[in-house]
N, C-alpha and C positions, 0 to 999 in steps of 0.2 A: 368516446368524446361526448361531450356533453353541452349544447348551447343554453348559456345561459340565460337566465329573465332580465326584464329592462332593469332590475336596478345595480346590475354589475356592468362596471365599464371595459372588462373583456368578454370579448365572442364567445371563447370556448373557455370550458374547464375540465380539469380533469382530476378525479379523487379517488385514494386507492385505501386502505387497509390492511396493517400485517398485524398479527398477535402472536405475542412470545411466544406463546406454544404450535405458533404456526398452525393453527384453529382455521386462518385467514392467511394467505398469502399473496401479499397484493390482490387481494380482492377489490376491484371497482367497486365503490361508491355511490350512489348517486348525489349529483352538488349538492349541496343545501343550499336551501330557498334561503334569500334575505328576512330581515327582521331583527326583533328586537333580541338581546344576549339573553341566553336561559340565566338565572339568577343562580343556579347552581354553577354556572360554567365559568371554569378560567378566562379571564378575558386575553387572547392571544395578540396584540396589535402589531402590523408590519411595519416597515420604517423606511422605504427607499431613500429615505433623505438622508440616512444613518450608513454610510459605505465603510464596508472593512476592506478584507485582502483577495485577492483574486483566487476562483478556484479552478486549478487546474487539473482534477482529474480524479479518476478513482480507478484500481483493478487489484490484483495480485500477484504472489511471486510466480514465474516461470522456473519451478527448479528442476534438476536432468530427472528427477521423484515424480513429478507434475507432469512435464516434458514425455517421460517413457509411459506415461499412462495415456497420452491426448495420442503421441505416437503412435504408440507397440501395444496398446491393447484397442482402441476404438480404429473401426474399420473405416476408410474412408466417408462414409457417408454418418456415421457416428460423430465423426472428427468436424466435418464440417458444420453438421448441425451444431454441433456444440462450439464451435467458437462462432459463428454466425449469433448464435443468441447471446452470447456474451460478449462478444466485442464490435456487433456490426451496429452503429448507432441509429437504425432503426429498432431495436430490440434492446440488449443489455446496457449499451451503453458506456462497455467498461474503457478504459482510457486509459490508463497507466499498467505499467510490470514493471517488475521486478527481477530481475536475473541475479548468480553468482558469477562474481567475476574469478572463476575459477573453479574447485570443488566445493560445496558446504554438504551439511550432515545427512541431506534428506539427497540422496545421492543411490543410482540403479548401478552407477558402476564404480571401479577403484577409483580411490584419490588421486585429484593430479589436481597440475598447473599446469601456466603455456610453454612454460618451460623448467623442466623438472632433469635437471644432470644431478651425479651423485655428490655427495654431501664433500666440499673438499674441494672441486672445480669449479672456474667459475666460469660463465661466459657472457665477459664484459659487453659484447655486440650485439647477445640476446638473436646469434644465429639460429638457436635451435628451439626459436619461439613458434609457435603453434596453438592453437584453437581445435587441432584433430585434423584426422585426414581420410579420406575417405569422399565419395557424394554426402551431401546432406541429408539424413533421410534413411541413408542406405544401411543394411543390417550390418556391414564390416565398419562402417565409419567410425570413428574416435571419437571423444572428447566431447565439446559443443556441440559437433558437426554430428552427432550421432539422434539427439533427441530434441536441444534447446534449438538449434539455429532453425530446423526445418519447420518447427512449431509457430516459432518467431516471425518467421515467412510466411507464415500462413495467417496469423493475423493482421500483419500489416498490408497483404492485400485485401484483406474484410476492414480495414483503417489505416492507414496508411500512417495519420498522423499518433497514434498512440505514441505514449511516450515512455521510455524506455529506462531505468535506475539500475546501475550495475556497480556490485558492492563485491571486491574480495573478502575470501573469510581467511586466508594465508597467504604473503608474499611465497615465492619457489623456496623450499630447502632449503638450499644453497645460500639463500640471502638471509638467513635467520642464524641467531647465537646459536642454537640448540641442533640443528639441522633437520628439524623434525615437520611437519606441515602441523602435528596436534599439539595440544596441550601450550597453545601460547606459546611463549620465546619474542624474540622482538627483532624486528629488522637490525643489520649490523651497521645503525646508526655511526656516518662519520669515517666506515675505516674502508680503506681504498681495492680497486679493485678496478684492473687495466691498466695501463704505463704514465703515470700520473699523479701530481700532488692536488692537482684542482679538482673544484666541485664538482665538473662533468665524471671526476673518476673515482666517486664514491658510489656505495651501495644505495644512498638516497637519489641520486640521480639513476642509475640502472635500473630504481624502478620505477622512477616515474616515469621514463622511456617503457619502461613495460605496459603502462597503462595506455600510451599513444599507443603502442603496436597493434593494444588488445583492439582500441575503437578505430584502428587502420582496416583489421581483420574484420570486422564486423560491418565497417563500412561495405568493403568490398564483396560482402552477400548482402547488402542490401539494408541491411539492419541500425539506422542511425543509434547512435547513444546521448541519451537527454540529457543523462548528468552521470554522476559515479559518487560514492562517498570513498575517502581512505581505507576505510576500515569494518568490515560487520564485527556490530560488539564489542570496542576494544578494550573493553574488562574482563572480560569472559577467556578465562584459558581452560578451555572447552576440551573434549576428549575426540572431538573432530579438529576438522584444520581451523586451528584458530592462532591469533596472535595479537600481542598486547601493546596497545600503545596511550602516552597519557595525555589527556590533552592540549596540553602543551606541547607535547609533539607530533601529536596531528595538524595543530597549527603551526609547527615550523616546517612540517615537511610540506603543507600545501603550500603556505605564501613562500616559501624558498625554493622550492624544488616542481610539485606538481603544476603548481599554475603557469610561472613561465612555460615547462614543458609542452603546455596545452594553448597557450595564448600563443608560440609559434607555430601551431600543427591544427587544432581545434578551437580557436577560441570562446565559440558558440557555449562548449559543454560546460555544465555548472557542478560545482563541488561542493557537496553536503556536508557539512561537520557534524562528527559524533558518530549516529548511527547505532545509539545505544538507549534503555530503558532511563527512564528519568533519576534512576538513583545514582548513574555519573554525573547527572546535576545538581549536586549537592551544594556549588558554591558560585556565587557570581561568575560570570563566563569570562568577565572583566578581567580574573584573577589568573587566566591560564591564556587568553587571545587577547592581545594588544589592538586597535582600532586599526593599523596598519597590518598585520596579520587577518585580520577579519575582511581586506578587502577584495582575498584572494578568493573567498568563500563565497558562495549564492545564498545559502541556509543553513538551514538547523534540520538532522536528518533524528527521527525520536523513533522508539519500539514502544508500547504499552504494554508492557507485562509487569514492571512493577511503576509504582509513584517513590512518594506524593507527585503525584500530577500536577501541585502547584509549580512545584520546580520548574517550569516550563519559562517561570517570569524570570527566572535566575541566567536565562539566554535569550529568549525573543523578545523582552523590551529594553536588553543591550544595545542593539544592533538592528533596528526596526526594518531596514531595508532588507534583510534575510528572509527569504519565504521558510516556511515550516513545510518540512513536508513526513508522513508517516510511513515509514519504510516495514515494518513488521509488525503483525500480532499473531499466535498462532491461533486455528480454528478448532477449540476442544471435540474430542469426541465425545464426553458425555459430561455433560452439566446440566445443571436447570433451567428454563427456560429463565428465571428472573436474572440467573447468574450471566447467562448467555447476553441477555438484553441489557444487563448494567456494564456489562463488555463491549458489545457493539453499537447498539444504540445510545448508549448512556455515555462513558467515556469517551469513543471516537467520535459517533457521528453527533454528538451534541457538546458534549464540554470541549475539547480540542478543534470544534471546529470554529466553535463561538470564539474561542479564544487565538484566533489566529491562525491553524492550520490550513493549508493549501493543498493538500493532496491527503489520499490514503491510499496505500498499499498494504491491504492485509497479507499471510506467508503462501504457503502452497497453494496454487487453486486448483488443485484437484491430488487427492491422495485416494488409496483405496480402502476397502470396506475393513479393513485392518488396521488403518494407518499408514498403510508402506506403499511403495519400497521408502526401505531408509537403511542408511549404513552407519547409524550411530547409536542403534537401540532407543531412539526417542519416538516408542510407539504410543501406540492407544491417542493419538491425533485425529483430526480429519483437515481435511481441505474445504474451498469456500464448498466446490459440489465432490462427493462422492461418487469415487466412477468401482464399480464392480470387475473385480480383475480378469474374471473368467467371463465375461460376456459382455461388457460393455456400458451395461445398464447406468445409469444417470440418477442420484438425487441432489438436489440442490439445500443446501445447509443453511441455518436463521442468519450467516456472513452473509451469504449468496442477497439475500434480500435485502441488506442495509447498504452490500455496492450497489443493488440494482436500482434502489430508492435513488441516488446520486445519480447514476446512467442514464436512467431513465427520464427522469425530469429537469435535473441541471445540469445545462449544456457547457460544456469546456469553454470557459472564457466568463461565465456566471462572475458576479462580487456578491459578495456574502455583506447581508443586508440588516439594521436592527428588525429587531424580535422581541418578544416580551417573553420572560421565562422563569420557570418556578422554579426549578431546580439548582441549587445552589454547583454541585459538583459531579451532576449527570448520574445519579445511584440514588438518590436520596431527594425529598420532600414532594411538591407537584411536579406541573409539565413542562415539559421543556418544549424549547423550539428552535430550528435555524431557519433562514430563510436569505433568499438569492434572487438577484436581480441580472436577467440574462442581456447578453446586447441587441437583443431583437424588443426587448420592452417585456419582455414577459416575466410572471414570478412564478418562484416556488418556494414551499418550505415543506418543514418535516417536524412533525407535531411526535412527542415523545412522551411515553407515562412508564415513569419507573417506580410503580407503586402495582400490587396485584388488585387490582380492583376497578373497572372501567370509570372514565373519568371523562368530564363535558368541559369543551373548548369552545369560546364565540371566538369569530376570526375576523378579523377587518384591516383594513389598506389604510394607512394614514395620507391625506390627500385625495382620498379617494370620497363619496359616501360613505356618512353613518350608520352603515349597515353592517350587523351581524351576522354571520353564519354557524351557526350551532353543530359540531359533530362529537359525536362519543370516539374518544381514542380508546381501543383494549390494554387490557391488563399485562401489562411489562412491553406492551406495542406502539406501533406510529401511525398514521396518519399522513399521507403524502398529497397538500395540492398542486395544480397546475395550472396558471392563468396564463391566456396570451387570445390573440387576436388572428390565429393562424392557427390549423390543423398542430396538434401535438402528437408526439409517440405516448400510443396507445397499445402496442403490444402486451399480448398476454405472454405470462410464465407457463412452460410447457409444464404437463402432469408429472410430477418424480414417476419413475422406475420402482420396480419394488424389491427387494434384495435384503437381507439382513446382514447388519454391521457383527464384524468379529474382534471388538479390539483387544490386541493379545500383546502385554496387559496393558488395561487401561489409566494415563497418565493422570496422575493424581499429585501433581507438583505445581500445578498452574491455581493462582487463588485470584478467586475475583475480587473486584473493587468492595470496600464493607467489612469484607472476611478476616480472618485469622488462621 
């Protein structure tokens, strides 16, 4: 921490430093001294008087992939240190997960649901619903209960409040045309199923009863659920358990079906629409969610993996009151640093959040030196950190830093504040910036260069003195400060492990923002 000179009107500050090629990782700073703006340097001005959307959080997915790595390979004192730095908010900071509400691809064990009878039976009452059986934890256990719940558990005693997103990637067999968990099929929208003509005795009602049972079950260890989306991807008829719905029927089945469901059992819980890359945003949201169908909904749930990324306007200034929030991007295992940084720091943490975003959830946060385990052949990945399957070992990945930049300086309950910024679309021309006004009075922001060539920013507070602060951001890197008038988190990023990556093969289907 750093006390600053009389002409800054907070006590402390704090300044960090990362470069794309991780040169610098979160490397502390020392503040810059006030004075005049270098004449080379961007002029960055803050704006507390300029209030956007609230931000709620940041972390990654918890998948049984992620899960039997935190579990089944790190010995308890491995385990703890690692989620202590990443989710206890003196340290990481992190805030949000993500789970599957059921099996997805990056998966240690067989396919299932919470309720999986053969293809042909049905079971209207969802007696034979389950989450796994077994201890939590324990090497016989099933299902959730085998990797994710006890993981889960283990964070929310290091935070208690994190917040929790849990997305199916298939309804059960049973409740699908196809009777299959992969390759798509679609819920057996409309046709009956129990002793009955009414709505209660449709397949759309049975599942959205499924989805109470799931957040019954999860209560009951402890586990709240923040929100859920309908659907992971529902374009995608994937060669894992996936299934398709359009959206238009994602928005009849939440305001018809799921939300009553939840407004008599859960009300609290909030339902994401979408849950998919911006190219199912292709057309006004107008055009498929009615204003009354949209009251069921809390948000807009988006992936980046592909654009245009403008499409974003073609939903969130439909419906302003919907928060955004980012439920997936995966964490390449070998890109370039500029590539990496027009992905993380450029798209999420600066275009998407300037423009409305409330949350990010990047995918696995922790896969191994291979990319695995996974059960759908989508190797040559990594996770935010790299865990080493035969011993443990720990590196933290250029993701790991752009959650920790969030974690670490803006506090859950921040508004995202005006900024001055050169970058039109987060990959392209000067610097970019976001910046946040916490409810303690304190700011932060994050200064971004997605250009390879180090680059000068003057920084000043509007309302505050005409004072500049001059720093150099690195080449494809950010720039993190911290003002407030109270001791801030100052933790250091422990050293990587040292270990060599194996990815067998290396994914080469992932294109960054710019590319072809």
């Amino acid at each position: 921490m750093t006390t600053n000179n009389e002409s800054s009107e907070f006590s402390t500050e704090f300044w960090t430093s990362t470069a794309g090629d991780l040169s610098q990782k979160r490397e502390q700073i020392a503040t810059p001294k006030f004075g005049d703006a270098d004449q080379a340097a961007a002029k960055i001005v803050i704006d507390p008087s300029e209030k956007h959307q609230d931000w709620l959080g940041q972390g990654a997915a918890i998948t049984d992939s992620a899960a039997s790595l935190i579990w089944g390979v790190l010995n308890k004192d491995q385990r703890d240190s690692l989620l202590h730095e990443l989710f206890d908010p003196t340290q990481g900071g992190f805030s949000t997960v993500r789970v599957p509400l059921g099996s997805c691809d990056f998966s240690s064990q067989d396919y299932y649901t919470y309720d999986d009878v053969p293809f042909g039976e049905h079971d209207f009452k969802l007696e034979k619903f389950s989450v796994g059986e077994g201890k939590p934890g324990a090497p016989d256990a099933t299902k959730d209960l085998k990797y994710i719940v006890p993981v889960l558990q283990e964070i929310l005693k290091i935070n208690p409040a994190v917040k929790i997103i849990a997305s199916p990637w298939s309804a059960p067999a049973w409740m699908k045309n196809t009777g299959h968990l992969t390759f798509g099929g679609h819920l057996r929208f409309g046709e009956f199923t129990g002793n009955g003509y009414g709505k209660a005795h449709t397949f759309d009602a049975v599942y959205a009863r499924y989805f109470v049972r799931y957040i019954e079950a999860y209560q009951k260890l402890g586990i709240p659920i923040y929100g859920v989306t309908i659907q992971n991807e529902p374009s995608n008829a994937a060669h894992w358990p996936a299934m398709i719905w359009t959206p238009n029927q994602i928005a009849e089945f939440g305001y018809e079906y799921l939300r009553p469901a939840l407004n008599s059992t859960f009300p609290a819980t909030k339902i994401y629409f979408l849950d998919d890359s911006f190219h199912a945003l292709d057309q006004p949201i107008t055009n498929n969610v009615t204003p009354v169908q949209a009251s069921a909904f809390d948000g807009l749930a988006v992936h980046t993996y592909t654009g245009p990324y403008p499409y974003l306007f073609n939903a969130n200034r439909a419906f302003p009151n919907w928060q955004v929030i980012m439920t997936e991007r995966r964490c390449m295992m070998e890109e370039t640093p500029e590539d990496a940084a027009h992905i993380m720091f450029g798209i999420i943490a600066n275009w998407l959040v300037r423009n409305g975003l409330n949350m990010i959830n990047l995918w696995n946060i922790a896969l191994d030196e291979r990319g695995l385990p996974n059960a759908a052949d989508s190797t040559g990945r990594r996770g935010v950190v790299t865990i080493d399957h035969t011993t443990g070992k720990v590196q933290r990945n250029l993701e790991y830093y752009m959650l920790r930049n969030f974690g670490q300086d803006v506090p859950v309950g921040s508004i995202v504040i005006g900024s001055s910024n050169y970058t039109p679309d987060g990959f392209t021309g000067g610097l970019g910036s976001v910046a946040f006004l916490a409810p303690d009075g304190s700011i932060s922001a994050h200064l971004y260069n997605p250009t390879g060539q180090p680059l000068k920013a003057a920084v000043t507070i509007n309302g505050y003195a005409v004072n500049w602060q001059n720093v150099t951001v690195p080449a494809w890197g950010t720039v993190t400060l911290h003002k407030a008038n109270h001791a801030v988190n100052e933790s250091k990023v422990p050293a990587d492990d040292h270990f060599k990556l194996n990815p067998t093969p290396a994914n080469t289907d992932d294109v960054a923002p710019g590319r072809k």
